[in-house]
C-alpha positions in Angstrom: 66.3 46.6 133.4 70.0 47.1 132.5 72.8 45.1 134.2 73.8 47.9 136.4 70.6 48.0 137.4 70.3 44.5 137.9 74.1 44.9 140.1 72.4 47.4 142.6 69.5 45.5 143.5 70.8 42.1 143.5 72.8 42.5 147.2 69.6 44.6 148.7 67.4 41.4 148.1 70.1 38.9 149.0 70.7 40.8 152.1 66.7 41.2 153.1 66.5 37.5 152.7 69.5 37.4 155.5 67.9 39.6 157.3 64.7 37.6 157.7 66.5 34.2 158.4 68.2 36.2 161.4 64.8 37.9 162.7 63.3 34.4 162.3 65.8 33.2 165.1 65.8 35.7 166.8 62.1 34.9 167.6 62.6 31.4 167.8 64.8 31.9 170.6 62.8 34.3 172.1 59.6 31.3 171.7 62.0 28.7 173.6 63.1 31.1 176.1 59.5 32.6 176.7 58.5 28.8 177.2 61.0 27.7 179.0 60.9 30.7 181.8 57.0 30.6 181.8 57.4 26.8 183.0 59.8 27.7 186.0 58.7 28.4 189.3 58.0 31.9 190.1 59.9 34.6 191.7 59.7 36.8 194.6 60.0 40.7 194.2 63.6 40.1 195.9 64.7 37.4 193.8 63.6 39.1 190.6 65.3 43.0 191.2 68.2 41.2 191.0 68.6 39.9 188.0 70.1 41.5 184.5 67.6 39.8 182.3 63.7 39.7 184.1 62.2 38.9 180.7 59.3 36.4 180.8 59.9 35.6 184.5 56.6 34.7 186.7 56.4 36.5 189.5 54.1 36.2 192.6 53.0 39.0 194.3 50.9 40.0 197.3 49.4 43.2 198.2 47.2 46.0 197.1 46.2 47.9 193.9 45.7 51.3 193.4 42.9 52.2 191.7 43.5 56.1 191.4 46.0 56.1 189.6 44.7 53.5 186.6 46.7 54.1 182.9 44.4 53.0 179.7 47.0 51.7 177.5 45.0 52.9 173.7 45.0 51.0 170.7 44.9 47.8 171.5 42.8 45.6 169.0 40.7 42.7 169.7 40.0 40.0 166.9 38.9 43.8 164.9 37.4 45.0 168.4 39.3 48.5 169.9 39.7 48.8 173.3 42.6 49.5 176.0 44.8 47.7 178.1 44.3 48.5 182.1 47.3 48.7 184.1 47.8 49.7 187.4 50.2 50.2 190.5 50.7 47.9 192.7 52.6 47.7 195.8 54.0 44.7 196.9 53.8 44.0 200.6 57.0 42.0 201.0 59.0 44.2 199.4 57.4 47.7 199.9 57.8 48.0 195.7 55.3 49.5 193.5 54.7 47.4 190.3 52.7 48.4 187.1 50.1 45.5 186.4 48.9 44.7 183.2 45.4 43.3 184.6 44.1 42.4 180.4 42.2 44.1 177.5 38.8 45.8 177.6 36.6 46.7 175.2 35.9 50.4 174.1 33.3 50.5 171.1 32.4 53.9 172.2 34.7 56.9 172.5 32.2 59.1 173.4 32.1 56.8 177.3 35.0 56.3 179.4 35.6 51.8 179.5 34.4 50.5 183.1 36.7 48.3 185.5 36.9 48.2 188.9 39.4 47.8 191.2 39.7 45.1 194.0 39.8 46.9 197.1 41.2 43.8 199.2 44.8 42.4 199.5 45.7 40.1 196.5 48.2 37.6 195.6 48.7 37.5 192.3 50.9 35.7 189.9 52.2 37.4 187.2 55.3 37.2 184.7 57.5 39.9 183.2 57.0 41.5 179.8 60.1 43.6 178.6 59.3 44.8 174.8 61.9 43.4 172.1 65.0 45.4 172.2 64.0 48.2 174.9 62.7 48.3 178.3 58.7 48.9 179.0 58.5 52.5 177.8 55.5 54.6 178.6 55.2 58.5 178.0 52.6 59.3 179.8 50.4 62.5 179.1 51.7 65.6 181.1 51.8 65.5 184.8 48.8 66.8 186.5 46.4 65.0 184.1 43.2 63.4 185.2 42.8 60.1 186.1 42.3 57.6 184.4 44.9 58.8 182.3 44.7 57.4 178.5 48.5 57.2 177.4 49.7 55.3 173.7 53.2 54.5 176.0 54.4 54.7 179.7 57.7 55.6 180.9 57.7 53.9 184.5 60.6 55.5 185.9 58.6 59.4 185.2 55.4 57.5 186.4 56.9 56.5 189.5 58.5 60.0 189.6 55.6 61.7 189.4 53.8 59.8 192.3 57.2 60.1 194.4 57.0 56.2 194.9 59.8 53.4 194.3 59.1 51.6 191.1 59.7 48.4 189.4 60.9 49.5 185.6 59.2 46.8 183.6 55.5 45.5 183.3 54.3 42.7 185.0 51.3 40.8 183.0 48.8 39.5 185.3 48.0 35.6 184.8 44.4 33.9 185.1 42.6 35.1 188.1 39.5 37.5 190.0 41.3 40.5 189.3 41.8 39.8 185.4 40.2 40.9 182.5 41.3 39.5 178.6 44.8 38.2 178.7 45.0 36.8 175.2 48.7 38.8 174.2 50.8 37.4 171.8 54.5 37.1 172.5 55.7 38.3 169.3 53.7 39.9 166.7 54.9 38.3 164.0 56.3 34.3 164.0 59.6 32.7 162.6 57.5 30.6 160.5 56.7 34.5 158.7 60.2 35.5 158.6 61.2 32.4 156.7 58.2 33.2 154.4 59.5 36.9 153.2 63.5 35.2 153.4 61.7 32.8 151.0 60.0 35.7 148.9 63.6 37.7 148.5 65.8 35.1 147.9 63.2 33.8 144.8 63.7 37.6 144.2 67.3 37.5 144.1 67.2 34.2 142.1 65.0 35.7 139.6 67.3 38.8 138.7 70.6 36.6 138.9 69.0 34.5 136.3 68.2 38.1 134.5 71.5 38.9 134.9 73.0 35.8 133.2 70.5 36.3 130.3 71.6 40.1 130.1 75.0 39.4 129.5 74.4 36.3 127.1 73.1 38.6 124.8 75.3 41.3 125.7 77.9 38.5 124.4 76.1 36.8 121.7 75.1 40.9 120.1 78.8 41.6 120.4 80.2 38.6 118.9 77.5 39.4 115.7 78.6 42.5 115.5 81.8 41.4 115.3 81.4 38.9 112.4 79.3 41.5 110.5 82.3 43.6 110.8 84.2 41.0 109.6 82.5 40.2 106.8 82.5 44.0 105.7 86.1 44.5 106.0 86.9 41.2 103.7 84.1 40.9 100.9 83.3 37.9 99.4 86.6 37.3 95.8 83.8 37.9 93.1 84.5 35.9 89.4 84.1 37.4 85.9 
C-alpha cells in the first residue's frame, strides 16, 4: 500500500471511529431518557397530543379494541423464532381518539396458517407507553386499500391507516405494557447498545493507528532509500584518488 493510498484511507477510518463514539451517545441518551420517562407517571390522551416530543411516555388508556381491523406487523424474530407483531386500533373513550396498539409478538412457524389471537371484546384500561422509531415517526405502508383483514404489512403509515378507515388517529405507536390483553412484549429499545458502538470506534481507530504507523514506516524508507541513493551518487560523481 503506497502512501497516497495510505492518505485516502486514513481520514475514512478516523472519521468511522467518530462516527461511532457519536452513535454510542446518541443511544446512551436515548437509554437515560427511555428510563427516565418509563419511571414517570403516565399520561392521559389529552396531556400526551400535546406535547412535541411523546417518545417513551406511558400512557393509560380506557376503551375498546377493534378487532377487524388487526395489522400483522412481519418479520419480527424471536430468540431465531418468526412470527408477527399484532397491533390494533383502539379508541380511547375519554378522548374519542383512535390509537394503534402494539398488544406483543406471536409466533408464526407455519406460513401456510394464518397466527391466532383474539380480541377482547370488553372495555379495557390499559397502560401503555409511546414508541417513536429513531429519527422518524412510526411509519407503516400498509398493503393497498381494500385488502383483507388481517392485513400482513412490513410497515404502517398511521395517518393513510386512519385515512382509510375515515377515523381520527394518533400518529405514533403505543406499546401495550404487562396485562390480559398482552401477548410477548420482550422489545428492545435500541437494537444495538453504546457499549457496541464504542467496540467498532475501538476497531477503527486501532485501524487508523495501524496505517499511521504504516505511514511513518513508508516515508522512513522513502527517506532512508533517497538519502542512499544520494550517497551512491555521490560516491560515483567523486571516485576514490587511486596511487601508482
Amino acid at each position: 500500500m503506497g502512501i497516497l493510498a495510505v492518505l485516502a484511507v486514513l481520514p475514512l477510518l478516523v472519521y468511522l471511529g467518530c462516527w461511532q463514539l457519536s452513535r454510542g451517545e446518541e443511544k446512551r441518551v436515548m437509554l437515560a431518557q427511555y428510563a427516565e420517562r418509563r419511571a414517570a407517571e403516565p399520561l392521559s390522551i389529552a396531556e400526551l397530543s400535546a406535547m412535541a416530543d411523546p417518545a417513551w411516555r406511558r400512557v393509560r388508556v380506557s376503551g375498546h379494541f377493534d378487532g377487524a381491523h388487526s395489522l400483522l406487523l412481519d418479520n419480527s424474530l424471536r430468540g431465531g423464532q418468526t412470527g408477527v407483531e399484532l397491533i390494533q386500533p383502539f379508541q380511547d373513550q375519554a378522548s374519542g381518539l383512535w390509537l394503534l396498539v402494539n398488544r406483543g409478538w406471536l409466533p408464526w412457524p407455519d406460513r401456510r396458517t394464518p397466527p391466532t389471537f383474539d380480541t377482547p371484546a370488553q372495555a379495557m384500561a390499559l397502560d401503555t407507553w409511546v414508541y417513536v422509531s429513531p429519527g422518524a415517526t412510526f411509519q407503516l405502508h400498509t398493503d393497498p386499500a381494500g385488502a383483507s383483514w388481517p392485513r400482513l404489512v412490513t410497515a404502517v403509515a398511521p395517518a393513510r391507516l386512519w385515512a382509510e378507515l375515515g377515523r381520527d388517529g394518533f400518529a405514533h405507536e403505543l406499546r401495550l405494557a404487562s396485562g390480559p390483553a398482552a401477548y410477548r412484549l420482550d422489545w428492545s429499545v435500541v437494537a444495538m447498545g453504546p457499549e457496541k458502538h464504542l467496540g467498532y470506534a475501538v476497531q477503527w481507530f486501532a485501524m487508523a493507528a495501524t496505517l499511521a504507523g504504516l505511514l511513518l514506516y513508508l516515508g522512513w524508507r522513502n527517506v532512508n532509500n533517497k538519502k542512499k541513493t544520494k550517497e551512491n551518487a555521490h560516491g560515483r560523481d567523486h571516485p576514490s584518488t587511486q596511487r601508482f
